[in-house]
N, C-alpha and C positions, 0 to 999 in steps of 0.2 A: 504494500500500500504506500502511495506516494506521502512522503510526510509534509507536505503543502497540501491537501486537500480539502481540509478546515482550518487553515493557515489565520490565526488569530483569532476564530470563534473564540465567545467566551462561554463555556457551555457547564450548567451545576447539574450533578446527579447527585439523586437522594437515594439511600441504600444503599450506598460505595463501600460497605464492608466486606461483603462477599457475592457472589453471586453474580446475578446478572449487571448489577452495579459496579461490582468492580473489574468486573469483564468488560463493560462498557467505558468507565473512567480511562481503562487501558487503553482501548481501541481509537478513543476519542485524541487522547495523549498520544497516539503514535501516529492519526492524521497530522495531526499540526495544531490541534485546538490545545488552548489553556481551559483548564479544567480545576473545576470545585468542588471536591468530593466531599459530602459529609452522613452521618452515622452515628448513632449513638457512642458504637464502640470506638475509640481514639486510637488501642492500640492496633486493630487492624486497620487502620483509614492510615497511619504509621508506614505499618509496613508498606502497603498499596501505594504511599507517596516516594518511600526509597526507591520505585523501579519509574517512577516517571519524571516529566520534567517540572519540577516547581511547583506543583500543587497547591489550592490553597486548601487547608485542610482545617473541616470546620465540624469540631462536635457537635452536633445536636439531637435534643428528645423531640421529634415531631409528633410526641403526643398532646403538645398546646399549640392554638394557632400563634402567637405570639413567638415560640421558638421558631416557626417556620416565616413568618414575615421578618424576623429579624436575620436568617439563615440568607435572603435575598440580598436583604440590605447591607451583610459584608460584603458578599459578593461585588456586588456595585462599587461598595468603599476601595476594594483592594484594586481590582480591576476597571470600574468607570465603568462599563457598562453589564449587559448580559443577552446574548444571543439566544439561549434555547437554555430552558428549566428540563431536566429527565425527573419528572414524579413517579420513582421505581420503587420509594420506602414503602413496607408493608410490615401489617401485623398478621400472624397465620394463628391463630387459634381452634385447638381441634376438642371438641366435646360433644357428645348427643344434643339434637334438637330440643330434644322435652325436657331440656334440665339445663341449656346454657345461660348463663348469669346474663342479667343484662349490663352488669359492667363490662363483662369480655364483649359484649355487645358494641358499648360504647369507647373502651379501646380500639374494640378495631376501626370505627366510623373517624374518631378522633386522628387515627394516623391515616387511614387508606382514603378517606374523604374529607373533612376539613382540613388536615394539613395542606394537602397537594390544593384547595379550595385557597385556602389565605397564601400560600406561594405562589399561586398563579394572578391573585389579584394587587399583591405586591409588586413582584415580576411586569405586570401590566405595566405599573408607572411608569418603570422605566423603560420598557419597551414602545411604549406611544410618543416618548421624547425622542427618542431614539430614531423614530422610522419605523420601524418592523420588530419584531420576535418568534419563536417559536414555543409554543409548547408541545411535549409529547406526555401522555401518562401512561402509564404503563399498567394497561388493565388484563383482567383475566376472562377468556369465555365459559372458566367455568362456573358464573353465575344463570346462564344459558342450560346445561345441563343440568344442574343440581347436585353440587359434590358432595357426597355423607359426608356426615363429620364435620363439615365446616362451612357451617354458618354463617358466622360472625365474617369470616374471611369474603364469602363468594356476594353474601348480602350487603357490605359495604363497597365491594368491587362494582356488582351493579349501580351501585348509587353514582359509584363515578363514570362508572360510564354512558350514565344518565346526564351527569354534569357534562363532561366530555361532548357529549353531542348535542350538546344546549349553548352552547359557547360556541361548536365551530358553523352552529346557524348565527347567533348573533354577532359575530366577530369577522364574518367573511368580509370580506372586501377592507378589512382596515388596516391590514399588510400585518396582523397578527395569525400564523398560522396556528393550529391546534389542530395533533394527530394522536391517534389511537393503537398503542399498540397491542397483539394480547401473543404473546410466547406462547402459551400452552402448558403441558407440565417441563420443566427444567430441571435436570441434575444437578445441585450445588450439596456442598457439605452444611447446608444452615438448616433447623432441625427446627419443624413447629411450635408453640407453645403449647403443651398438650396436656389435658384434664383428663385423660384415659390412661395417662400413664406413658414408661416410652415409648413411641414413634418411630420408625424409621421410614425416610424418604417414598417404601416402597407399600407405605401400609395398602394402599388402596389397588396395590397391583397381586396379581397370581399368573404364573407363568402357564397354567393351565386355564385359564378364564377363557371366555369368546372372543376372537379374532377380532373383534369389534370393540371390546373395552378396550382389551389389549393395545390395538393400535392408535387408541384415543390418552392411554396412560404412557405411551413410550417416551422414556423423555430424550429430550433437547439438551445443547449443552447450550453453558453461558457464551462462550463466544463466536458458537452462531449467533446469538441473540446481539449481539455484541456486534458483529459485519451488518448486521441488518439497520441496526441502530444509526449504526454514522450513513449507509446508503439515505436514510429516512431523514439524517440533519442536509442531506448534500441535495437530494430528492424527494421533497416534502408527500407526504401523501394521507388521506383524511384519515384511511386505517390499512395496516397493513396487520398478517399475521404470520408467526412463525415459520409455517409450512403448510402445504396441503390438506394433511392430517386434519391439522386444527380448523384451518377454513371448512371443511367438513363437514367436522364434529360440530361447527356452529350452525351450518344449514340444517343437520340431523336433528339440531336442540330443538328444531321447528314443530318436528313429527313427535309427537307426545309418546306413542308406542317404542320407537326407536330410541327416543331419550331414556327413558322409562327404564328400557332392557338394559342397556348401558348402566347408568346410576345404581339401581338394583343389583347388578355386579361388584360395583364397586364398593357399595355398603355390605353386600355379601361376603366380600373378600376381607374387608375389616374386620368386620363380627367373630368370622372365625380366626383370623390373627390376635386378636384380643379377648377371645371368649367372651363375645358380646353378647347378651340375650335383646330382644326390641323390648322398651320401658322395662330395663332391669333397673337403673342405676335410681340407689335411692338418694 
């Protein structure tokens, strides 16, 4: 990749500790963009800065809108402006429907929905003085299917992608772009929040399930998610998706029978990973 190709963007991703974010922070950092990576965690946002160029490196809990409008507003300090916001922080919380709190409720709405909400309305300012902007969020279609287990995750991702597409009708034409991404499932080493106990990466997968779940749970890695990300800052587009697969699985989510059998798989395959019974947990 030419390392001119986002030659001075200024571009912040949230969730630059692991993952898709810090697959992306990289990928961004090896076009030519300066990049803002920030994250709860300091020491991984650390490491992720020793392999690139100059980073600004910004702790934050985008669990308050307030940490995320202020998250902007360095940005701008250090650098004077900012090209393109990536809203990729997320909260994953995994627990049964009929028993999830409504505080994990509103964690996850706090991070996956009003954070990326007050940074993009921050972001705004400065992008309207500026000329132009981008934002990308970085959503999931498995609010379209209905993921077991995770509620709180897939029902705040909808929200945003309710905002998402609320924004890029009233924003068009004012040279502020706003695009939709949605990955799919991804391989990282970052491990859910979980009220069931431990989790691994693969709970909702079985290597004997139907061809169908199967190839709707295959994951992605981060830095495909990562080459697609900077084509998406270089060639804007209102939504792209990871692969085939997931473009798919989202027309699939239409057919309620098809959905249905899928999802039912997937809560299938957890249950018995975790000796679930349906309305056991008291």
């Amino acid at each position: 990749m030419e390392s001119y190709t986002l030659a001075n963007k200024i571009i912040l991703v949230t969730g630059a500790s692991s993952g898709i974010g810090a697959a992306a922070a990289m990928a961004f950092d090896a076009a030519g963009a300066r990049v803002a990576i920030a994250s709860r965690r300091k020491e991984k946002l650390d490491l992720l800065a020793a392999g690139m160029h100059e980073p600004l490196v910004i702790q934050v809990d985008l669990d308050r809108e307030e940490n995320a409008m202020e998250m902007v507003r360095r940005v701008v300090a250090h650098y004077g402006r900012i090209d393109v916001l990536v809203n990729n922080a997320a909260s994953i919380i995994v627990d049964q429907s009929d028993v999830v709190s409504a505080d994990d409720l509103l964690r996850a709405f706090r991070t996956n929905l009003l954070a990326p909400v007050a940074a993009t309305q921050e972001a705004l300012q400065f992008m309207r003085k500026q000329g132009g902007g981008h934002i990308i969020n970085v959503g999931s279609p498995g609010f379209m299917m209905g993921i077991p287990f995770y509620a709180p995750y897939v029902c705040s991702k909808a929200a945003l992608s309710a905002w998402t597409r609320t924004i890029q009708a009233e924003w068009s034409g004012s040279g502020i772009i706003v695009s939709e991404y949605f990955p799919g499932y991804i391989s990282t080493d970052s491990l859910p929040d979980s009220r069931l106990g431990s989790v691994e990466q693969d709970f909702l997968m079985e290597q004997h399930q139907n061809f169908i779940a199967k190839m709707f749970t295959k994951p992605k890695t981060p830095a495909h998610v990562a080459r697609q990300l900077v084509q998406l800052v270089i060639k804007p587009r209102i939504l792209v998706y990871s692969d085939l697969g997931v473009k798919i699985g989202a027309y699939i989510s239409n057919i309620s029978g098809f959905r249905l059998a899928i999802s039912r798989q997937m809560a299938k395959t957890a249950r018995a990973k975790k000796n679930l019974g349906i309305f056991t947990k008291s």
